[in-house]
C-alpha positions in Angstrom: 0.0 0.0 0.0 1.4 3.6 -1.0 2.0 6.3 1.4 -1.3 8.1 0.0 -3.2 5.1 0.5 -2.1 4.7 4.3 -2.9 7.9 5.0 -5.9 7.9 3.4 -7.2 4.9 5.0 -6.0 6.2 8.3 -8.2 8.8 8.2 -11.2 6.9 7.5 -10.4 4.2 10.2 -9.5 7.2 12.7 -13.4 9.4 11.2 -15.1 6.1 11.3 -14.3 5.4 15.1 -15.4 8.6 16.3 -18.7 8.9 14.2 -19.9 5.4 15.7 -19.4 6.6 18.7 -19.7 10.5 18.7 -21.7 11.4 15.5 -21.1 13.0 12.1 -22.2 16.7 12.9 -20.4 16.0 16.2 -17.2 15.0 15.2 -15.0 17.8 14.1 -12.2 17.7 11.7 -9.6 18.6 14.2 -10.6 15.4 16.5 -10.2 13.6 13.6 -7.0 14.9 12.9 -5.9 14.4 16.4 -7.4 10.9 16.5 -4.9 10.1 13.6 -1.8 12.4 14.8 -1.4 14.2 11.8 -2.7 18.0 11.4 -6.1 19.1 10.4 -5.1 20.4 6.8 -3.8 16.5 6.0 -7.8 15.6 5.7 -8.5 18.0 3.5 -5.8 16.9 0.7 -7.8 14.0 0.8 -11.2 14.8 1.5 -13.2 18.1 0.1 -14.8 18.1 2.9 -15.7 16.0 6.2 -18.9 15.0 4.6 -17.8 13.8 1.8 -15.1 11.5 4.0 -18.5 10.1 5.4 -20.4 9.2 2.7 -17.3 7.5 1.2 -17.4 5.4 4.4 -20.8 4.5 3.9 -20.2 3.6 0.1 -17.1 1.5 1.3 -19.1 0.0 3.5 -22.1 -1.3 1.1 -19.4 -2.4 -1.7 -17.9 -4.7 0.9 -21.1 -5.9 2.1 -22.1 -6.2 -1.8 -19.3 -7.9 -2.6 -19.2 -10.4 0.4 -22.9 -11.3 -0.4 -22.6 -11.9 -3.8 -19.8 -14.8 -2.7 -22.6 -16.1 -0.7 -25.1 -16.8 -3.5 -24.3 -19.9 -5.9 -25.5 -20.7 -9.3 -28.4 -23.7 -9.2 -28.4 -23.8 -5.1 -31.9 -23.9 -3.9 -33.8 -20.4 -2.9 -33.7 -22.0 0.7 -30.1 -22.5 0.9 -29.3 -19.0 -1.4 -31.5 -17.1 1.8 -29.5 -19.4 4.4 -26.3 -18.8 3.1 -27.1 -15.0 2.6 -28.1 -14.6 6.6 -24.9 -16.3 7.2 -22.9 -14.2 4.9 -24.5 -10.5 6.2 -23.8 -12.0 10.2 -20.0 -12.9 9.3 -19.4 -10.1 7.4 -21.0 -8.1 10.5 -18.7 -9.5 13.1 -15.6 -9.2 10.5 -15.9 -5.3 10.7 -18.8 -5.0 13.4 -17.2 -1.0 13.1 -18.0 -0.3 9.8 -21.3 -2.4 10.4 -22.2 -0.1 12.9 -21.7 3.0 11.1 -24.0 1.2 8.6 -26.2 0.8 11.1 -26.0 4.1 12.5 -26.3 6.3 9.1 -27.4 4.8 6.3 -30.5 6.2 6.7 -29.2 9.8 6.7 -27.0 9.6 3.6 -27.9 6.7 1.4 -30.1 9.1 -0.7 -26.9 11.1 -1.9 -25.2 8.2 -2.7 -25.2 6.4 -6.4 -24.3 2.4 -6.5 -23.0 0.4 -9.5 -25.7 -2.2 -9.0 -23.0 -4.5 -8.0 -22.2 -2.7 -5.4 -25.4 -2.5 -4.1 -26.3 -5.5 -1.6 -29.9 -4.4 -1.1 -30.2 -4.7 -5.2 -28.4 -8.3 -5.0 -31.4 -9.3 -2.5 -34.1 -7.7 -4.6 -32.8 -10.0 -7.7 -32.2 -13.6 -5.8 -35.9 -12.4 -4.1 -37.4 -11.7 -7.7 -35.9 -14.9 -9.6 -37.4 -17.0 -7.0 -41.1 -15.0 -7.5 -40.6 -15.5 -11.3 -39.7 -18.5 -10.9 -42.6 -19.5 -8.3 -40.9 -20.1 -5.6 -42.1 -18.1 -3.1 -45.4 -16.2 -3.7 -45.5 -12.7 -5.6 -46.2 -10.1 -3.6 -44.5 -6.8 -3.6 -40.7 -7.1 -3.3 -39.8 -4.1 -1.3 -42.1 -6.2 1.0 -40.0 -9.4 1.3 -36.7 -7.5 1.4 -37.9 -5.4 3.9 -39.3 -8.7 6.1 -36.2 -10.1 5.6 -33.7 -7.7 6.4 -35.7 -6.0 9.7 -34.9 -9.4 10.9 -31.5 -8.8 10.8 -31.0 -5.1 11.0 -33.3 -5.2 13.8 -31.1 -7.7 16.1 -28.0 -5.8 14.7 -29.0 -2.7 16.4 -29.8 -5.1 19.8 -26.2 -5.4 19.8 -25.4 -1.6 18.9 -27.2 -0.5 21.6 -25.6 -2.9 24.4 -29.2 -5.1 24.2 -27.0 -7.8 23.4 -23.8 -9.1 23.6 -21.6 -9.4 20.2 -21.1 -10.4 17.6 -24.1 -10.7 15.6 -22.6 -14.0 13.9 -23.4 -16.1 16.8 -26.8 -15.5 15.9 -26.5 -16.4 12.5 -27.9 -19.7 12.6 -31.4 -18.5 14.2 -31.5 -15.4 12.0 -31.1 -17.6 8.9 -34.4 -19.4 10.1 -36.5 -16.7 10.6 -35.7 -14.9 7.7 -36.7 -18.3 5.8 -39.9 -18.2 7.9 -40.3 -14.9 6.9 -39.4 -14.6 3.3 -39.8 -18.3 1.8 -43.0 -19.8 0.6 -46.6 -19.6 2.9 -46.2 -23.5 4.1 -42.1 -23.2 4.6 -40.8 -25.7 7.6 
């Protein structure tokens, strides 16, 4: 890795930190730059502008998560074992980088609206297409799609924050295993086991 690229990741590693635990609008630049010993001017050779540091944290954040889902789901494996293994995959990659998870969790809400995705670097867009493959294909029933993905990922989302806010201990991967269920109960056909 080249010196810019240290630096660079650094500072994102040093922003992400504080904004899980202070806030974006709280979090100034210069606590950054103290966070990361290096002056205040340094983050903006790299980064217009502190919002624009977090929104690239966010978008790093849903190209890993893209990326590690799309390793979950296999050509020709059952719908059941695609939503299984896609539970599984969101949990690990939770516990892998429960930090950048949390910012996820914490802020997605605020800033995914600014943000523009390469659909393959979306993971909410890899669910919609496994979930509408397996309603074309009549799998599960059709009903609106927004719908199942929503069902399917409050399951998760919702336990993840448990764990943000202290409800319960880390990490979300030892829950895995029980998620993957109910999200099948949730999202698979009306007479799943």
């Amino acid at each position: 890795m080249r010196k810019v690229e240290r630096t660079r990741h650094r500072l994102k590693r040093g922003a992400l930190e504080l904004f899980v635990h202070q806030g974006i609008s709280e979090t100034t630049t210069r606590q950054i730059a103290a966070a990361c010993d290096m002056s205040e001017g340094n983050i903006y050779r790299h980064f217009p502008s502190k919002e624009e540091l977090a929104r690239e944290l966010l978008h790093d954040e849903m190209v890993r998560l893209a990326t590690g889902l799309r390793g979950a789901v296999a050509v020709d494996t059952p719908f059941k074992e695609t939503v299984l293994a896609l539970v599984r995959a969101y949990c690990r990659l939770a516990a892998e980088d429960w930090l950048g998870f949390s910012y996820h969790l914490r802020f997605q809400h605020e800033m995914l609206g600014d943000l523009t995705f390469d659909p393959q670097d979306d993971p909410v867009a890899l669910i919609r297409d496994v979930v509408e493959a397996a309603m074309q294909a009549g799998v599960i029933p059709v009903r609106p799609v927004e719908l199942v993905i929503g069902m399917g990922l409050g399951v998760v989302m919702q336990t993840a924050l448990q764990i943000l806010y202290g409800r319960l201990p880390e990490p979300l991967d030892d829950y895995a295993d029980e998620l993957a269920e109910a999200v099948w109960r949730v999202v698979g056909p009306v007479d799943a086991p």
